[in-house]
C-alpha positions as CSV (number, residue, x, y, z in Angstrom):
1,X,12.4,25.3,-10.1
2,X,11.4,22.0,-11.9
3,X,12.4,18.8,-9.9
4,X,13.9,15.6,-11.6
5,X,12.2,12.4,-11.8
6,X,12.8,9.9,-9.2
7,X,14.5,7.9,-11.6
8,X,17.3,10.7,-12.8
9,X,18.0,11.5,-9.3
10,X,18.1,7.9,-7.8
11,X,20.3,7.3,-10.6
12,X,22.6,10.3,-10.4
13,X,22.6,9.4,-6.9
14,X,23.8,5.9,-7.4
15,X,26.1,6.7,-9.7
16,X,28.0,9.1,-7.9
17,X,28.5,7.0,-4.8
18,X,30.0,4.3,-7.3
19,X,32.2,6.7,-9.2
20,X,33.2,7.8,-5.8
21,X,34.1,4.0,-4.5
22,X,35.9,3.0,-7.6
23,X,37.8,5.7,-7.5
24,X,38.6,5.2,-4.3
25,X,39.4,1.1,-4.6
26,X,41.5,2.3,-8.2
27,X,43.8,5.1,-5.9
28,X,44.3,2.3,-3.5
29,X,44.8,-1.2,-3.3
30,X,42.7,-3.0,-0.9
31,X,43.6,-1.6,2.2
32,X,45.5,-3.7,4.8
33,X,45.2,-2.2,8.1
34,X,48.1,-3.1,10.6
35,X,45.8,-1.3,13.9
36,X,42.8,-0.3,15.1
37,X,43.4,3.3,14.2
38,X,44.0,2.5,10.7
39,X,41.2,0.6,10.4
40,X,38.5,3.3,12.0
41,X,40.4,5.8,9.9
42,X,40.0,4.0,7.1
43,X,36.0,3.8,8.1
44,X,35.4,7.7,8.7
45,X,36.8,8.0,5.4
46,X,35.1,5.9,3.3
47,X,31.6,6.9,5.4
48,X,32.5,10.7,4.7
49,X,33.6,9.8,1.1
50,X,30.2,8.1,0.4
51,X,28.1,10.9,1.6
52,X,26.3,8.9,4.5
53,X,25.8,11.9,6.5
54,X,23.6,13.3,3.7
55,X,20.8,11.0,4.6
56,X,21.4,9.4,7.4
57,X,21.9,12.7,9.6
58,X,19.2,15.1,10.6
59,X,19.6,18.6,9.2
60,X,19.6,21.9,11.2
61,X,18.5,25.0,9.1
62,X,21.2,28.0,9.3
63,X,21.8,31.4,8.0
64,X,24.1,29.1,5.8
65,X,21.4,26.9,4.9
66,X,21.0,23.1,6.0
67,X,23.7,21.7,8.1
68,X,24.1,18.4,9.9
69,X,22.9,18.3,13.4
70,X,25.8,17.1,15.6
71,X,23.9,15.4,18.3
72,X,22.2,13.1,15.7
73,X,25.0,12.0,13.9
74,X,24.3,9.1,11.6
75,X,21.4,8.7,13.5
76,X,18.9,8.5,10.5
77,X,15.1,10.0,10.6
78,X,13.9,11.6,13.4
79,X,11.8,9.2,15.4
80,X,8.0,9.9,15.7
81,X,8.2,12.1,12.4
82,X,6.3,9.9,10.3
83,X,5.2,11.2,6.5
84,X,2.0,10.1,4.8
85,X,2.1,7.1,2.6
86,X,2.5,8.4,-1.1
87,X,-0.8,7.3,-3.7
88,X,-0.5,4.6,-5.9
89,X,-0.6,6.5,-8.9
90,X,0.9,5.4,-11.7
91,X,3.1,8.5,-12.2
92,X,5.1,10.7,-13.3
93,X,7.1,10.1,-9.9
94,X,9.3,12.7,-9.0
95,X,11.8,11.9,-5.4
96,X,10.4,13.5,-2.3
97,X,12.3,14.4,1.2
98,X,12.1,15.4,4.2
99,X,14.7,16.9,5.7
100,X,17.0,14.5,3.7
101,X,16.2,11.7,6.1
102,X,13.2,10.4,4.2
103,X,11.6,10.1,0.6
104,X,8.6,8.6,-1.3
105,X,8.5,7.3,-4.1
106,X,6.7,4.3,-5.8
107,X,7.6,1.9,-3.5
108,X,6.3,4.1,-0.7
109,X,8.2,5.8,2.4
110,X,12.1,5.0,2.9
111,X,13.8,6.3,6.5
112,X,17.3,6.7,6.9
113,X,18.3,4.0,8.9
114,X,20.3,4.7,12.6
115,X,23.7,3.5,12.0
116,X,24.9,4.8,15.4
117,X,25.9,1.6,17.4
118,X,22.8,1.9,19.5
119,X,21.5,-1.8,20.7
120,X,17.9,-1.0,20.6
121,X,17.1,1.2,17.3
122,X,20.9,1.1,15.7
123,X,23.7,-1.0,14.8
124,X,24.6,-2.2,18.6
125,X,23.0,-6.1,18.1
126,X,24.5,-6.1,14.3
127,X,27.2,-8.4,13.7
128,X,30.1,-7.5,10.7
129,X,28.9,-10.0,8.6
130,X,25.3,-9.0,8.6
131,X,26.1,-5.6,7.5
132,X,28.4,-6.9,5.0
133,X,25.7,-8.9,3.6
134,X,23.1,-6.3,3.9
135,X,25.4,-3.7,1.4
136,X,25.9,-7.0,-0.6
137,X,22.2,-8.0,-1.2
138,X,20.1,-5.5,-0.6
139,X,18.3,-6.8,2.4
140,X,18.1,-5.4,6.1
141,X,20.4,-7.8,8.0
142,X,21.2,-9.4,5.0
143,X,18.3,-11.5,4.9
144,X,15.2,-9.6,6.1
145,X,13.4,-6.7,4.2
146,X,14.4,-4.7,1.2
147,X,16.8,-2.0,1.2
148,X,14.6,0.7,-0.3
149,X,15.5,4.0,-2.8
150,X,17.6,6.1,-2.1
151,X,20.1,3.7,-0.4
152,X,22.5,3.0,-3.0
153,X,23.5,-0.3,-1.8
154,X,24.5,-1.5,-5.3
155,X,27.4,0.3,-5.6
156,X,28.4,0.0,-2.0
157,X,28.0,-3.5,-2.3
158,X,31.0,-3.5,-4.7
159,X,33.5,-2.4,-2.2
160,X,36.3,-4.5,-0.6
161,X,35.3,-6.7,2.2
162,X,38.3,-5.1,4.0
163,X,36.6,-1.6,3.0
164,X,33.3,-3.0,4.8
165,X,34.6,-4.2,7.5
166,X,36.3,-0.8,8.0
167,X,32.9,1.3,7.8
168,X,31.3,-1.2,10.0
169,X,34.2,-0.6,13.0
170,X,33.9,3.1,12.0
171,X,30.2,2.7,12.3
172,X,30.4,1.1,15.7
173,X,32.9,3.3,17.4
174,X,30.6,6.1,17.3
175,X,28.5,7.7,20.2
176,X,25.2,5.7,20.1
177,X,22.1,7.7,19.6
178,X,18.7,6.2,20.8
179,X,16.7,7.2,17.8
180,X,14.1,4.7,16.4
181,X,13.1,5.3,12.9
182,X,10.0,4.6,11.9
183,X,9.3,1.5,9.9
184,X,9.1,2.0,5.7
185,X,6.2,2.1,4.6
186,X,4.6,0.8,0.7
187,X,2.2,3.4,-0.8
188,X,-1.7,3.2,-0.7
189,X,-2.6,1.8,-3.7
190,X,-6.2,2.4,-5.5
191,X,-6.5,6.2,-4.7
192,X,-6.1,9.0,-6.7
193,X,-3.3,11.8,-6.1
194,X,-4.5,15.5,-5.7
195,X,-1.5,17.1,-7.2
């Protein structure tokens, strides 16, 4: 089986989310909601519809193959599982996972973030406009670090504010889930890969 490079599947990966947004913004115009069941409605869909379970829920392995682990929903990386810093190597990079909940690359080790509505390692101190601005610039909060591969905040960051706001009340109305991911982490530079 011959993997993809990093840059065809963070790509494909982007793309698809954005196809799957427009689409959704183009079938209906920005959505009004008239109650607070619309609007976490709204939410759930437009979470399920961009595939935020994919890496921001730990998977089980089945008979059926990987499935989302119920009990961790949305609740990003497993804590304490922490991966090896990728080399600095110049390449060729290809995207690396575990479990779906965190890659290397080039710019080192990504975690899926916890966007369960926990106050200590989730959303629970997060205001709505913070994570408005974080799928609008790329930054944690808004303002703090990068948002890293394979978080296709680009695309995401094209939706309707209304669309936002509605993932973010979606977001919130879940269980929370103490679950601290680690911190990402930038690859070790000067050493050379043995694959």
């Amino acid at each position: 089986m011959k993997i993809a490079p990093i840059h065809l599947v963070l790509g494909l990966l982007a793309a698809a989310t954005g196809f799957l947004l427009l689409k959704s913004r183009q079938a209906a115009p920005a959505h009004t909601t008239s109650s607070r069941e619309e609007l976490l409605a709204r939410g759930k869909y437009l979470v399920q519809l961009g595939g935020c379970a994919d890496c921001h829920t730990r998977k089980e392995v089945t008979e059926k193959g990987p499935v989302d682990d119920p009990a961790m929903m949305l609740a990003g990386h497993p804590e304490g599982l922490v991966l090896p810093p990728p080399s600095g190597d110049s390449g060729p990079w290809f995207a690396a996972t575990a479990g779906m909940t965190a890659w290397t690359g080039p710019w080192g080790v990504s975690y899926a973030s916890n966007l369960t509505p926990d106050p200590e390692t989730g959303l629970g101190e997060w205001t709505e406009a913070e994570f408005v601005a974080a799928l609008r610039t790329g930054k944690h909060r808004g303002t703090g670090r990068a948002i890293l591969p394979p978080m296709p905040w680009q695309p995401l960051g094209e939706a309707t504010d209304t669309d936002l706001q509605a993932m973010f009340a979606f977001l919130r109305s879940l269980p929370p889930v103490k679950n601290r991911v680690p911190e990402p982490q930038p690859p070790v530079t000067g050493t050379v890969s043995s694959r």
